[in-house]
C-alpha positions, 0 to 999 in steps of 0.5 A: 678443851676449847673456851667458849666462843660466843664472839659473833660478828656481824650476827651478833645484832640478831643472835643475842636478841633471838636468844633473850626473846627465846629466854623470855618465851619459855620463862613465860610458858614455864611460869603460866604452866605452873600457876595453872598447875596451883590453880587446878590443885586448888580447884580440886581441893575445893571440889573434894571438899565440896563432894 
């Protein structure tokens, strides 16, 4: 089995920030999707109760 190699050169001013602005992207997509998730739960709940 072979280490990792993540030695990237001359790349390595545009790889590493396109992973961090990748990382960032889903975390935010991730996050937003589960406070949207809690907030219709709770509108749900509210709207049972109401009925």
């Amino acid at each position: 089995m072979t280490p990792l190699d993540l030695e990237m050169g001359a790349y390595a001013a545009f790889v590493w920030p396109a992973w961090g602005v990748s990382l960032a992207g889903l975390a935010f997509i991730t996050i937003r999707a589960l406070l949207a998730a809690r907030r219709w739960s709770r509108m749900l709940k509210d709207e049972e109760a109401k009925s």
